[in-house]
N, C-alpha and C positions, 0 to 999 in steps of 0.2 A: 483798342489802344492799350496802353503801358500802366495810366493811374499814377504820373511823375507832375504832370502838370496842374499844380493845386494851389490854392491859398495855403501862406501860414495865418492860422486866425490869432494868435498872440498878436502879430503887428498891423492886424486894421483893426479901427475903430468899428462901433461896433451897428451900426447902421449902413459899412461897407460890407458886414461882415453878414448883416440880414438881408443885403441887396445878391449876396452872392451866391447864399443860402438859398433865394427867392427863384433865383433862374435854375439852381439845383434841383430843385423840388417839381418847378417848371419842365424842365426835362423829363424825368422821373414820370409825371403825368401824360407827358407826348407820348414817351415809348408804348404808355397803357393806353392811352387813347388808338395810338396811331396802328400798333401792332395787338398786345395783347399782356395780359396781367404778366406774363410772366418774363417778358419782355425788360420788364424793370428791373431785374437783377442784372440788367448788361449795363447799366447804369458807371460811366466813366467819368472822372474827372477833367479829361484830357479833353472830351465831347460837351462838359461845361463849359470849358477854355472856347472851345468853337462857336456853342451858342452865344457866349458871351458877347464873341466880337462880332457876329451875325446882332445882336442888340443892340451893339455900342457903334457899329456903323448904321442903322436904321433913323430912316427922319424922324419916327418917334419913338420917341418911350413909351417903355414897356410900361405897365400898371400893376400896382402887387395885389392880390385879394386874399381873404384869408379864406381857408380850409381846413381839413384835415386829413392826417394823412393813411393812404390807403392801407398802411403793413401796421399802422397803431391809430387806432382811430381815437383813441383817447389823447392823444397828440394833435395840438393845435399847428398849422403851421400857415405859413405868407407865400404863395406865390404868382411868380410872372406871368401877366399875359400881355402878348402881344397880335397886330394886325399882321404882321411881317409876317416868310415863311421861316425865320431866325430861328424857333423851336424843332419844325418842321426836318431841317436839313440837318439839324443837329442828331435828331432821333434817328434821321436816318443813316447817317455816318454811323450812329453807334451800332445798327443793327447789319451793316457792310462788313462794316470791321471787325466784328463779334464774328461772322462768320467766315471771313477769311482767317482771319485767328486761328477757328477752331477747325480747318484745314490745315494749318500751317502746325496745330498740336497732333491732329492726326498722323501725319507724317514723319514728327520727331518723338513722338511720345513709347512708350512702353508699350505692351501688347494691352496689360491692363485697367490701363488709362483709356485708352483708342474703345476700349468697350463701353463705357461711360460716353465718348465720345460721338461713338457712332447713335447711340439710343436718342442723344438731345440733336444732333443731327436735322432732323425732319423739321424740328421747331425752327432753329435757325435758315434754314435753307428759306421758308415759309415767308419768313421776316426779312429777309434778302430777297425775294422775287418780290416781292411788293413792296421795298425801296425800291429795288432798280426801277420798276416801272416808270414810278414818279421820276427817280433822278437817276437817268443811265448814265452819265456821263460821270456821276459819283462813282458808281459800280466799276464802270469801267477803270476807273481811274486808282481803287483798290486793286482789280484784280492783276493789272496790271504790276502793279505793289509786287505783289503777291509772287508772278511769274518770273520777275526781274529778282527779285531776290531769292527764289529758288536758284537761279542760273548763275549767281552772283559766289553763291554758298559751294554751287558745284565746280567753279571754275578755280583749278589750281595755281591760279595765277591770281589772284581777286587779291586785289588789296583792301586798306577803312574804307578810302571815299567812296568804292564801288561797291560795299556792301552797306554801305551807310545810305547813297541814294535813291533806291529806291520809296524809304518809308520818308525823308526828303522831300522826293516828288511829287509823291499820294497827298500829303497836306499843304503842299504847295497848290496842288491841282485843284484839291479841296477849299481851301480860302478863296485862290481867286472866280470860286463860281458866284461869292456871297454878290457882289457888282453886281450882275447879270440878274439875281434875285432878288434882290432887295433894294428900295428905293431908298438911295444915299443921303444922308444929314449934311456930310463933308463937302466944302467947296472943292476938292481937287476934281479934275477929268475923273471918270470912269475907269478908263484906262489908266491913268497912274494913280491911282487906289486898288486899282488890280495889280499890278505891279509890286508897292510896294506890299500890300500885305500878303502876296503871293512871294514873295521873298525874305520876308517874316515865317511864314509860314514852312520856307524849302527850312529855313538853320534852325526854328524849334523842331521841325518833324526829325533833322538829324541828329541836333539835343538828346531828343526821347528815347530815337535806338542807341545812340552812344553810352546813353546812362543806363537805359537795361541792360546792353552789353557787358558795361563795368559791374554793375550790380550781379550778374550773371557770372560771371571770370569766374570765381572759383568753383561752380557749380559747372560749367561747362569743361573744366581741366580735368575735374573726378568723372565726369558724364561721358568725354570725348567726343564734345557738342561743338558746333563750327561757332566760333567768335573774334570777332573784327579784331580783337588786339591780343591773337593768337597768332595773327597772320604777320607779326613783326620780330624777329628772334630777338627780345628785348631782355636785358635784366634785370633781378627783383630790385634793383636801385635807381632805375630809368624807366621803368612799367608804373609807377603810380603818377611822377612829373608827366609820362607821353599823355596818360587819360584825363590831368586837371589842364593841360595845353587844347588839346581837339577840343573838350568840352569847354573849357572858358570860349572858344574862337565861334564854334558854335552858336554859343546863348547871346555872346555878346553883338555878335553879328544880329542875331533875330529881335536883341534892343534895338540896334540902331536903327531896324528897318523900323521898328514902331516908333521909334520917336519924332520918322517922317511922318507920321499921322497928326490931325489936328487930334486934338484932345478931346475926348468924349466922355460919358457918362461913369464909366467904368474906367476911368485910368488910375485913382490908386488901388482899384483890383489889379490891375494889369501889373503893374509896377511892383505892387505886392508879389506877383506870381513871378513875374521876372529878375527881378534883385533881389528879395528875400529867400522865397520858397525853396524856386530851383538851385538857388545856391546852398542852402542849407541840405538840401536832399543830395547834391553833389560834396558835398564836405562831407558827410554822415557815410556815404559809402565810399569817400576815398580813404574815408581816415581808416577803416579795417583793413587795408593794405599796410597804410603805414603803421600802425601800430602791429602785424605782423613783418615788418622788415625790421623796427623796434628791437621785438622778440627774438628775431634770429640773431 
């Protein structure tokens, strides 16, 4: 994943802000347990976001214990444990998408990049054959990602919403397996808890490529790298308003599907992450547009 989707820690309290830490660090430990030490450097905030709501829809709470942590050991820290597979499918998303990723750098990257590439290669692959085992329909459901937006990039006709869908779909696909796996807290059906936050899930996953795309725009103009709002003959006085519309419609859409939710243990994490964070992250890289049209 991208690293867009995060707490800002200024605006929670600070016992929101060690419950969030707690499933962080939580993570962090699945990936070591479940794959291998070094596993933990694929560590995403975006894969937080997941476990989070893999916890926050669980009939029980998580439990925090304290430890310490494996890269400073002189470092005390708290974390999550749960009965659910919440951590589980989270680590394993991170190490799907870690390697489809580094396919998807393989192929746009420089010659001398791809070499570095190819060496850590064998790790990831490793760690990807033993998620899919556990969860193929996860795997599946990246690589697909993966195929769909290669074909998306190559197609001279492709517009946003068709290169924006695919990474849309993948964490849509991916939320609504949480049902299926986890024994729900929430009064709704199964089915419409799969629903809505599989539809939560389709407008933040098109959120995350939208803002890396923006993020990316000027790096992909000097690179002559494919980007969704390349694909628009727009000019520099309607290109920064077209990116704050898609992405406001976007995130606001993926509130409203949450706010079909009953309320759970985590919602002013949630809230945090959706009204503050991502909007501050989306101001912060629109404003270098406009303060470049400013300039001219």
């Amino acid at each position: 994943m991208f690293g867009y989707v995060k707490v800002d820690q200024a605006n929670l309290l600070g016992k929101e802000y060690e419950a969030y830490k707690g499933v962080y660090c939580a993570l962090c430990k699945q990936l070591g347990k479940d794959y291998s030490l070094f596993a933990r450097f694929i560590l995403s905030y975006d894969c937080t976001f997941y476990a989070l709501l893999a916890l926050d829809l669980a009939d029980k709470p998580p439990c925090y214990k304290q430890g310490r942590c494996r890269f400073n050991p002189l470092k005390k820290c708290s974390y999550a444990e749960t009965e659910t597979k919440a951590l589980q499918l989270a680590a394993a998303l991170s190490v799907i998408s870690a390697y489809y990723k580094l396919l998807d750098n393989l192929a746009d990257s420089p010659w001398y990049k791809r070499i570095v590439y190819r060496l850590i290669q064998p790790f990831f692959s490793r760690w990807r054959k033993k998620a899919a085992k556990r969860y193929p329909m996860m795997d599946a459901s990246v690589e697909n990602m993966l195929e769909r937006q290669f074909a998306a990039e190559k197609d001279e006709n492709c517009v946003l919403d068709q290169a924006a869908e695919p990474t849309a779909l993948m964490l849509k696909e991916a939320c609504e397996l949480l049902p299926d796996l986890i024994p729900l807290r929430i009064n709704l059906e199964p089915a419409m808890t799969k629903r809505i936050i599989g539809t939560m899930g389709y407008y933040l996953g098109r959120w995350i490529y939208l803002i890396d795309a923006a993020d990316d725009y000027e790096k992909d103009i000097r690179r002559h790298g494919f980007n969704p709002f390349l694909l628009n003959e727009l000019s520099k006085e309607t290109l920064t308003d077209y990116m704050e519309q898609t992405l406001n419609t976007a995130l606001s859409e993926a509130l409203l599907s949450y706010g079909l939710l009953e309320k759970g243990r985590f919602d002013p994490i949630f809230m945090n992450v959706l009204c503050v964070s991502c909007v501050k992250i989306q101001n912060n890289i629109l404003s270098r547009y406009r303060d470049n049209d400013k300039e001219r």
